[in-house]
C-alpha positions, -999 to +999 in steps of 0.1 A: -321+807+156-298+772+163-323+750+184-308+720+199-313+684+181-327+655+198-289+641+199-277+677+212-301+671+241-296+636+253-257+645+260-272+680+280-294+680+299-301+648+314-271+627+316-251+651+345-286+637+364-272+601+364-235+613+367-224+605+334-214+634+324-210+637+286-180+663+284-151+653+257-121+665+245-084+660+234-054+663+254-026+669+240+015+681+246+030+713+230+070+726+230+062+751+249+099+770+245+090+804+242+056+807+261+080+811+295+090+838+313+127+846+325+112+840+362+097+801+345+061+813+345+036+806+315+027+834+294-009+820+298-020+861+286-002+852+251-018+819+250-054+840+255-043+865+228-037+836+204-069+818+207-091+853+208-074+864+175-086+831+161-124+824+185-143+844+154-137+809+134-152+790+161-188+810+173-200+783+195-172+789+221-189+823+229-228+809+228-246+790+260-277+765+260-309+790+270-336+766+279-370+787+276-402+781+293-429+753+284-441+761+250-413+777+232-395+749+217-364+732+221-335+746+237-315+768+218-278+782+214-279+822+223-243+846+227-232+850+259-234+883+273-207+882+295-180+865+275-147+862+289-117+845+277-099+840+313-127+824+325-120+792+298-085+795+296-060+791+326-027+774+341-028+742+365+009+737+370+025+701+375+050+694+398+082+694+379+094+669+366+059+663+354+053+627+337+024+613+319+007+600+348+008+634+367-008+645+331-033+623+334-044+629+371-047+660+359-065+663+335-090+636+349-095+662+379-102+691+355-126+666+338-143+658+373-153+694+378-188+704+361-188+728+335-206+760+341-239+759+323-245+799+326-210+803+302-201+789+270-196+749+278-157+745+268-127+752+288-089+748+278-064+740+308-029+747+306-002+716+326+033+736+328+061+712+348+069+688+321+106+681+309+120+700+284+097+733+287+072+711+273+035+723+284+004+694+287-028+711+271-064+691+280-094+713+260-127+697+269-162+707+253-194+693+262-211+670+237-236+689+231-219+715+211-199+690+189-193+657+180-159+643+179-158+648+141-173+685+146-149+691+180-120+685+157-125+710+130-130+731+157-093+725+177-081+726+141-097+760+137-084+772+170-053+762+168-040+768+130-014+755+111+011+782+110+042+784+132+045+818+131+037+842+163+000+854+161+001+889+158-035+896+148-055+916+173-089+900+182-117+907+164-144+927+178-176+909+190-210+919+198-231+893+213-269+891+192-299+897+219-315+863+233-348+862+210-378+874+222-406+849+235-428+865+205-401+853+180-401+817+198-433+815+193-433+819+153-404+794+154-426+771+169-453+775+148-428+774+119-413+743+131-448+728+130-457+736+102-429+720+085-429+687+104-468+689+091-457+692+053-429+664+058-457+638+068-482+647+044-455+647+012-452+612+027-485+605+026-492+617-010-461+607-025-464+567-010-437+553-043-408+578-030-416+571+009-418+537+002-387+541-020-371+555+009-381+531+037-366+506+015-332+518+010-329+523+050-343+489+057-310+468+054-291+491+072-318+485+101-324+449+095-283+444+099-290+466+139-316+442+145-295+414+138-268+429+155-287+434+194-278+410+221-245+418+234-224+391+258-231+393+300-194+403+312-177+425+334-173+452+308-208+464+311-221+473+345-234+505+360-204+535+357-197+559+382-187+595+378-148+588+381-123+575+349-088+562+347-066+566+311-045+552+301-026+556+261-012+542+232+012+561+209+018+550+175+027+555+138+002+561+112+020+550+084+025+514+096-009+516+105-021+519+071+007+495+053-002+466+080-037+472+067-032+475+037-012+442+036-044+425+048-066+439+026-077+460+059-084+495+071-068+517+098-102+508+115-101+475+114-069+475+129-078+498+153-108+473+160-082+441+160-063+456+186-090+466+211-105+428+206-075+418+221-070+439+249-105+432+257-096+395+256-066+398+281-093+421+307-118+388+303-092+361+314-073+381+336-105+390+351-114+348+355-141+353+323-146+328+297-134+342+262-130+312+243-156+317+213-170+350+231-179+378+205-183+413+219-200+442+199-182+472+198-203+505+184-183+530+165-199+566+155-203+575+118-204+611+111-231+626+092-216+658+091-212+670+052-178+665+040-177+698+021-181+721+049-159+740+060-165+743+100-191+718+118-208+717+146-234+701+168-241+665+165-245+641+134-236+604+139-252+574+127-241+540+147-224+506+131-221+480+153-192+456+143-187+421+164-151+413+180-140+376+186-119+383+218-105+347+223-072+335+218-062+341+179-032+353+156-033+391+152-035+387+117-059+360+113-086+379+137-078+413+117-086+391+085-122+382+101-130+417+115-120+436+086-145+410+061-176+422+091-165+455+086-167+455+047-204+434+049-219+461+070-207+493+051-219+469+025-257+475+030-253+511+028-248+544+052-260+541+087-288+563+094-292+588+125-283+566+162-319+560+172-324+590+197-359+596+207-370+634+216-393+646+247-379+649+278-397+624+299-388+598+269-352+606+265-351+605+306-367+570+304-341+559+273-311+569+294-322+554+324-322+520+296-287+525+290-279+514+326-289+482+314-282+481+277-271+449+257-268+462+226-229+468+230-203+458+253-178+488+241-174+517+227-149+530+199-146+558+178-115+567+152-115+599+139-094+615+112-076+648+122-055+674+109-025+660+085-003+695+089+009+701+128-012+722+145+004+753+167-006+775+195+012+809+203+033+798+171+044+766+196+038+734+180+013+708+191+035+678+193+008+649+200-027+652+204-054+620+217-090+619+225-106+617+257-139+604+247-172+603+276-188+573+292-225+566+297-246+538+312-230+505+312-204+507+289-170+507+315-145+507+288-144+534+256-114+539+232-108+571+206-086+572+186-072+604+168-050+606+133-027+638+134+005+649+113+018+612+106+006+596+140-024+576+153-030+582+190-052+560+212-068+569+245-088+543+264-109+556+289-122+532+317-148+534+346-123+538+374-140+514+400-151+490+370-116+490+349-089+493+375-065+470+350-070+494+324-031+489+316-037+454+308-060+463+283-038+490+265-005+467+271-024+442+251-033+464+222+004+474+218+013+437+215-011+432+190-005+463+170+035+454+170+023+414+157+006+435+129+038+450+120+025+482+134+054+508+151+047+513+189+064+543+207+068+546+243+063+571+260+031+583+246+038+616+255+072+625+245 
């Protein structure tokens, strides 16, 4: 029985309420020679076959959130009864010659459309009309069933490594029975129990919980320290539509310009966005002279050794960014010496999400009119091999990550087979000038000695 987390909840249920809808994915571009017909249509039934000889690796894709009545717990992940395939996978063709921005739009108008809650919550969209036979691929999953770490051991599971044509039939599947309110029950009463024993070990063993409060207490004394975000234009009140915009780059001068400042890949990453969020300011008429923004990044929880991950585990670090006019490589120098002081007072705990409906209603309603960041950034590692679907290979892959209250601008970034790929993703009312922001993080990145490729999806 896999009940839903208090994290697993807050990107659910209630956020679709306030129209911030919490679905996230990766978009990415394939060589799609071979996946045509003679008459120029995709083989979209091949690209089916693929993924169902493979969907046994991922068992989330066939399970939906069943939300029992009062009493019986949390909401939990059940199989779908009615599984099928061509309801998650199908073709929106581009008009040929189909460019990034005609990507893009389209993938932002898959992204507009709701998921439906009575099947499993992913779907994987197919953009034939590109140059070259080359196909555009947006999968999206709702946040509840994975984090960004988690979604992409998934895609990695999916997809596979091997170029080879998939010839191995799909497995067969039979969907487990939803549990029985009886059997709730005993979970809840299990569940109970347990939560009863955690607090009274506390309580009889006060050395280890004070041991234990202790350890965690820089880690929240650094958050505390850390609240109190700048008033700009960056944070206001988001609305349902986005704009994207991308950055295409190499991962190995990445790494060397960081490692020529005693940095990390993250701390460029974070460099880079400081400045783009600069430009946005005084374009915009905003001071930025002396102005530090707070950017939180996710840390995953998830345990290294497993093999396939899912659901949500993500602490929060909140790093500052001085945004006003400064060399590339003096400002990486100063973000990279935050970055070291707070991984310095140890792993960040779980992101403070409270559980209960009516309190997690009241906390999102609060992150309308948060200061506790003015952005949002998240870099995570992905496969090193190139991925391939059909036997086609994945040429680039970036993240599309979700907005929520009054954060306008977000940025993901994704490592994959030699390349770092960036995606910010902007309020579209709030952060029309989204290309002055992703201009300005190339022109950074390229002071850092970092190779910048144009277009991002060639």
């Amino acid at each position: 029985m896999e009940r839903m987390t208090a994290q697993d909840l807050t990107t659910f249920l209630w956020p679709d309420e306030l129209g911030w809808t919490q679905d996230f994915g990766a978009l990415a571009v394939l060589d799609g020679r071979g996946l045509f017909d003679p008459d120029g249509r995709l083989r979209i039934e091949t690209v089916r076959a693929a993924i169902a000889s493979r969907l046994h690796l991922v068992p989330r894709f066939r399970q939906v959130p069943y939300v029992p009545r009062r009493g019986l717990g949390r909401p939990l992940w059940v199989d779908d009864q009615s599984f099928t395939l061509a309801d998650h996978i199908r073709v929106e063709p581009l008009t040929p010659p189909g460019g990034e921005e005609q990507v893009l739009s389209a993938a932002e108008n898959v992204r507009r459309r709701p998921l439906d809650r009575s099947r499993p919550l992913w779907e994987m969209v197919m953009f034939p009309g590109l140059a070259e036979q080359r196909v555009g691929l947006f999968l999206r999953v709702n946040h509840a069933v994975a984090d960004g770490v988690a979604a992409v051991s998934m895609l990695s599971a999916l997809l596979g490594p091997g170029s080879e044509q998939t010839s191995v039939p799909e497995q067969q599947w039979t969907p487990r029975q939803r549990p029985l309110d009886a059997e709730l029950r005993r979970d809840v009463r299990h569940e109970r129990r347990r939560t009863l024993t955690s607090a009274w070990l506390m309580l009889v063993r006060p050395i280890r919980t004070m041991r234990s409060l202790g350890s965690a207490w820089p880690a929240t004394r650094q958050s505390l320290r850390d609240w109190g975000a700048p008033r700009t234009s960056l944070n206001r009140r988001i609305g349902p539509d986005r704009v994207m915009a991308l950055v295409r780059t190499d991962l190995a001068t990445v790494v060397t310009a960081a490692h020529r400042h005693s940095a990390t890949v993250n701390d460029v990453l974070l460099t880079a966005v400081a400045s783009g969020i600069g430009a946005l300011l005084r374009a915009r008429g905003e001071p930025a002279e002396g102005v530090v923004m707070k950017a939180v990044l996710p840390v995953s929880l998830h345990d290294p050794q497993s093999e396939l991950t899912a659901g949500n585990r993500l602490g929060q670090m909140v790093v500052p960014l001085p945004v006003g006019p400064s060399a590339a490589d003096e400002r990486l120098q100063w973000i990279a010496r935050q970055t070291a002081a707070r991984k310095g007072v140890g792993p960040p705990g779980w992101a403070p999400i409270p559980s209960g409906g009516v309190v997690q209603r009241l906390f999102l309603a609060y992150m309308a009119r948060q200061r506790r960041a003015n952005t949002f950034v998240s870099n995570v590692p992905g496969p090193r091999e190139r991925l391939h679907l059909a036997g086609m290979p994945v040429l680039r892959i970036f993240p599309v990550v979700p907005l929520a209250g009054n954060v306008t601008l977000g940025v993901g970034a994704l490592s994959y087979a030699g390349q770092l790929n960036i995606t910010a993703v902007g309020d579209r009312v709030q952060c029309p000038d989204i290309g002055l922001f992703t201009d300005e993080v190339r022109n950074t990145l390229a002071a850092l000695g970092v190779s910048v490729l144009r277009p991002a999806l060639s």
